[in-house]
N, C-alpha and C positions, 0 to 999 in steps of 0.2 A: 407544687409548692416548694420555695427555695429552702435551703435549712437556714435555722437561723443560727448554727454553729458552724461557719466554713473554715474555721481553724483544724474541727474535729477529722472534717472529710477531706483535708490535704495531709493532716496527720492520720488516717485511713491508709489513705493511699500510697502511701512513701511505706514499703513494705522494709526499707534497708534495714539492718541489725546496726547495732551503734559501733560494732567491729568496723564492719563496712565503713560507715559514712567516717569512720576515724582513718582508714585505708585511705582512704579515697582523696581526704585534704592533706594525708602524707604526700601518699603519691596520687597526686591528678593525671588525669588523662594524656592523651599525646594531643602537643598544642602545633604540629608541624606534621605533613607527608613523614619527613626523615624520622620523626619520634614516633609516628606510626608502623616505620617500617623496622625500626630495632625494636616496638611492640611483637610483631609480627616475630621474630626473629626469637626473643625468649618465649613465645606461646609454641613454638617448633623445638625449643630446648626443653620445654616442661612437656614435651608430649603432646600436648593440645592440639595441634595440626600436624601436619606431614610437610616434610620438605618441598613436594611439589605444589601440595594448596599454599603455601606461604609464597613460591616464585611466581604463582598465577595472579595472588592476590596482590603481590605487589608490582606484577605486572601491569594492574589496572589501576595502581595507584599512579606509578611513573605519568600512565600511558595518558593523566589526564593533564598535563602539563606539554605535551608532545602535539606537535601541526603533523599535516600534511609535508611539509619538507621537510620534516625531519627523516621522516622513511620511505621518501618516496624514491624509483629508480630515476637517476637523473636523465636528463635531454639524449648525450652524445651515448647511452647505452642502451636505449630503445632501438627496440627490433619493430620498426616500419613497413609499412606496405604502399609501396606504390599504385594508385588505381587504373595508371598509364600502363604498365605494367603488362606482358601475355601472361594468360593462365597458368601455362607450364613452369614460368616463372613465379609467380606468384605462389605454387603448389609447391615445387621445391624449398621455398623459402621455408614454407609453413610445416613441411616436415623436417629444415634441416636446424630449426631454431625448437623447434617442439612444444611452442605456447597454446594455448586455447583460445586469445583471445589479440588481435593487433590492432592497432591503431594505424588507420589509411589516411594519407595524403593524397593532394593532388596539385602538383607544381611544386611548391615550397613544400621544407617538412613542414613549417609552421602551419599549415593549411588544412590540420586536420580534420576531414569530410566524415567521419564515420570511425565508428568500429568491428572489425571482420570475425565472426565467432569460425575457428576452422574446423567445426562439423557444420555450420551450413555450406562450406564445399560443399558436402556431400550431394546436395541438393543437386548441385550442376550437373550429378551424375545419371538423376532420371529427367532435369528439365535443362539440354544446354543449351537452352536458347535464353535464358534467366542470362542478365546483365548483373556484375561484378555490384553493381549499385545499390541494384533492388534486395541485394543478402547485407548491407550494410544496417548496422545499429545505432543509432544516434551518440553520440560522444557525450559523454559530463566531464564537466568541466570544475575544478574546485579551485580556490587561493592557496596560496602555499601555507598562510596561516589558519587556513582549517584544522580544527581541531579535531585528533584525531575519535573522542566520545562522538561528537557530532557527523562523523564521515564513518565512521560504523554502523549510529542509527542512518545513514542516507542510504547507506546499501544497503542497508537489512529494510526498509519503506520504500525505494523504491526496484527492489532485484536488479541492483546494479555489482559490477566485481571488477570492475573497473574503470576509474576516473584520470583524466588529465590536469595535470597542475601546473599553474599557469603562475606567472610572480609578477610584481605591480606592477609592468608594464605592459600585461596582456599578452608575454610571450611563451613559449610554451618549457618549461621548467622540468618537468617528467611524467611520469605517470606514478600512480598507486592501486593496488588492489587492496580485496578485503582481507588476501591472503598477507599482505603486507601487515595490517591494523591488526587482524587478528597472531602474529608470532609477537608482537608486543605484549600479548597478554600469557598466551600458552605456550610458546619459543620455535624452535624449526618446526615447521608443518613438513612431511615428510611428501614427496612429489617424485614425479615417475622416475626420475634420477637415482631415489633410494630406493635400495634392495639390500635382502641379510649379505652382512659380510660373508660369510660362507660362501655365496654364491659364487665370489668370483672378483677379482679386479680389473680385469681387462676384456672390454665386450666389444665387436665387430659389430659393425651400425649399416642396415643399407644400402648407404652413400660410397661406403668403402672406405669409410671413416673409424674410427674406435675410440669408445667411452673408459676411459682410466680413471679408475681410482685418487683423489689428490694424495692417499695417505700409503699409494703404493710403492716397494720398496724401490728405490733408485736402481739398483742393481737389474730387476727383474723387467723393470722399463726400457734399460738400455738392452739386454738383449734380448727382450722380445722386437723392438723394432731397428736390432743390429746395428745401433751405433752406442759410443761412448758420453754420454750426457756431465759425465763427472768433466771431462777432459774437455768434452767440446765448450764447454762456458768460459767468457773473460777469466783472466786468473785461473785458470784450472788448475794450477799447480800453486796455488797459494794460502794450500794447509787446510784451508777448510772441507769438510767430507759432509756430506748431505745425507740422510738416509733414504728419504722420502722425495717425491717428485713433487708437490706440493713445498714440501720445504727448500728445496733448490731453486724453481720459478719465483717464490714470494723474495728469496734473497738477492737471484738477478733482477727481479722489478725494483727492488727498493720500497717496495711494500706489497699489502692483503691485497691479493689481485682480488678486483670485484667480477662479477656474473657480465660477460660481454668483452670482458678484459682478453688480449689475446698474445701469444709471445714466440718470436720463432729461437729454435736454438738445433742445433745439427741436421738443421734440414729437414724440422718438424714444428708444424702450428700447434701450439696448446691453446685451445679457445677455453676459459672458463665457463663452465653450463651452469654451475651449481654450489652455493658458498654454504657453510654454516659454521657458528659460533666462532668467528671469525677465521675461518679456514677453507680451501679450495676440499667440497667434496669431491668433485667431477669434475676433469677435464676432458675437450673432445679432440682428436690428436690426430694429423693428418699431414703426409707428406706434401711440403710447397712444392706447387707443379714445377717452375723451375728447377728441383733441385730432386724431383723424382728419380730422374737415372742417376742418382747419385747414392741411391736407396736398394740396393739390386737386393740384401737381406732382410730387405726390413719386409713385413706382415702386409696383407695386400686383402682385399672383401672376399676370396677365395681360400685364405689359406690363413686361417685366424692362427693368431702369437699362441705360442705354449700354453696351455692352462688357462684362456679365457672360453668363454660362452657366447652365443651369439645371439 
C-alpha cells in the first residue's frame, strides 16, 4: 500500500540537521575535477586523509581525462624484436634491455606479428626444436585516444600488460603497459632497477657493462671509470660545475633524457634504463668500442670500479 503522505517519507529520509543543509547552500559541493582536487587538498590539511590517499585519489581523478598517448612509450624508443633474427641474438637482446615482455616484427617494424614473453625462452631450453613463433602472444592493439579508465579495465578482463598504440592512421604510435596506467594513479612503481640506496651506486652487469646511479656524484663517476666527465663536455671550462651525473647528461642533452635515450661523452655510452619523477634514475655505462683503448683505467666486468656491487 502506497502512503498517502509522500511528503512525510522524503521528510523521513533527508536525515540532514538544518546546520548542514545551511553548510551546504553556503558552500556547495565541487562543481569541477579542479574544485574537487583543492577539495581533496583541505580534507589532507584538516587531517582527514593522508598525503599519499589524496595523491592516489587524484591520481584517478586526472587519470580520467588522460588516453593512451598520453603515457604511452613512443614508436622510436621501443625495444623490438626481430623474428628474422638468430636466437643468440635475439637472447642477448632480451638480457641486455631487461623487459618481460617485446614486441616482434617481421620485415617492417610496423609489422608487428606477436608478443615475446622472455620467460617462455625458457621453454627453448627443454624443447629446441619449438619455433620462435609458436612462444609468440597475440599483440593488442588500442587508438591513441583510448582512454586510459577503459585500457585498465581491458587489461584487468582480459590479462593483458601490454598493448600497441596505434594513431589514425593505423601506424603504429608506441606501446603501453598496465604498469604505465597504473603510476598514473599510485606514481613510480619501483622495477628491478630499484634497490636501497645504501646498497650501492655503481653495479657491474654481465655484459661487462655497469648500471650507475643518475643521482651519483660526478666526481666518483669520473674516477671510477678514469676519465674527466667535468672537462671532457662542450664548454668544460665555462663555469658551470655539475654534482651529479644525471645532472650533467640532462644539461648536455638540452633536456630529461627519457628511458632508451642514449649519450656518448669521454668515450663512454650513458644509455638511460630507468627515469622517475622526472629524473635519470639509472644509467647503463659502457665503453664505445672504438674508443676502448682509449680507456686503459677505466673499470672492465672483471675488475669492478671502487665501491660498487656486482
Amino acid at each position: 500500500m502506497s502512503d498517502p503522505y509522500p511528503a512525510r517519507q522524503a521528510e523521513r529520509e533527508d536525515k540532514r540537521s538544518f546546520l548542514q543543509k545551511l553548510a551546504e547552500f553556503i558552500h556547495p559541493g565541487p562543481d569541477s575535477a579542479a574544485e574537487l582536487i583543492e577539495t581533496l587538498a583541505g580534507a589532507e590539511d584538516n587531517h582527514i586523509i593522508n598525503a599519499e590517499s589524496r595523491l592516489m585519489i587524484e591520481g584517478v581523478i586526472r587519470m580520467a581525462d588522460m588516453t593512451a598517448g598520453d603515457v604511452m612509450l613512443a614508436a622510436p624508443r621501443m625495444d623490438l624484436l626481430n623474428i628474422e633474427d638468430p636466437l643468440d641474438q635475439l637472447m642477448h637482446q632480451v638480457i641486455d634491455t631487461a623487459h618481460s615482455r617485446f614486441p616482434v616484427y617481421e620485415g617492417e617494424k610496423e609489422n608487428i606479428i606477436g608478443i615475446l614473453l622472455a620467460k617462455d625462452l625458457l621453454k627453448l631450453q627443454r624443447a629446441p626444436e619449438l619455433n620462435i613463433r609458436a612462444l609468440l602472444r597475440p599483440a593488442v592493439f588500442v587508438p591513441e585516444s583510448k582512454g586510459l579508465n577503459d585500457l585498465l579495465r581491458q587489461f584487468r578482463d582480459n590479462r593483458n600488460h601490454l598493448a600497441m598504440v596505434i594513431d589514425e592512421y593505423g601506424r603504429t604510435a608506441g606501446l603501453i603497459t598496465i604498469e604505465d596506467v597504473l603510476e598514473q594513479i599510485v606514481g613510480e612503481i619501483e622495477d628491478e632497477f630499484d634497490i636501497a640506496d645504501e646498497a650501492g651506486d655503481i653495479f657491474g652487469l654481465p655484459d661487462g657493462s655497469f648500471r650507475v646511479g643518475g643521482d651519483t656524484a660526478l666526481e666518483r663517476v669520473s674516477d671510477a671509470f678514469g676519465v674527466n666527465l667535468q672537462q671532457a663536455r662542450e664548454g668544460g671550462d665555462d663555469g658551470h660545475d655539475f654534482d651529479t651525473l644525471g645532472g650533467l647528461i640532462a644539461h648536455e642533452m638540452g633536456h630529461v633524457p627519457h628511458r632508451g635515450e642514449e649519450f656518448i661523452l669521454a668515450g663512454l655510452r650513458f644509455v638511460v634504463l630507468h627515469t622517475r619523477a622526472g629524473a635519470v634514475r639509472w644509467f647503463k655505462v659502457s665503453p664505445v668500442p672504438t674508443e676502448a683503448s682509449a680507456l686503459p683505467d677505466g673499470p672492465n666486468a672483471s675488475t669492478p670500479p671502487p665501491g660498487s656491487a656486482a
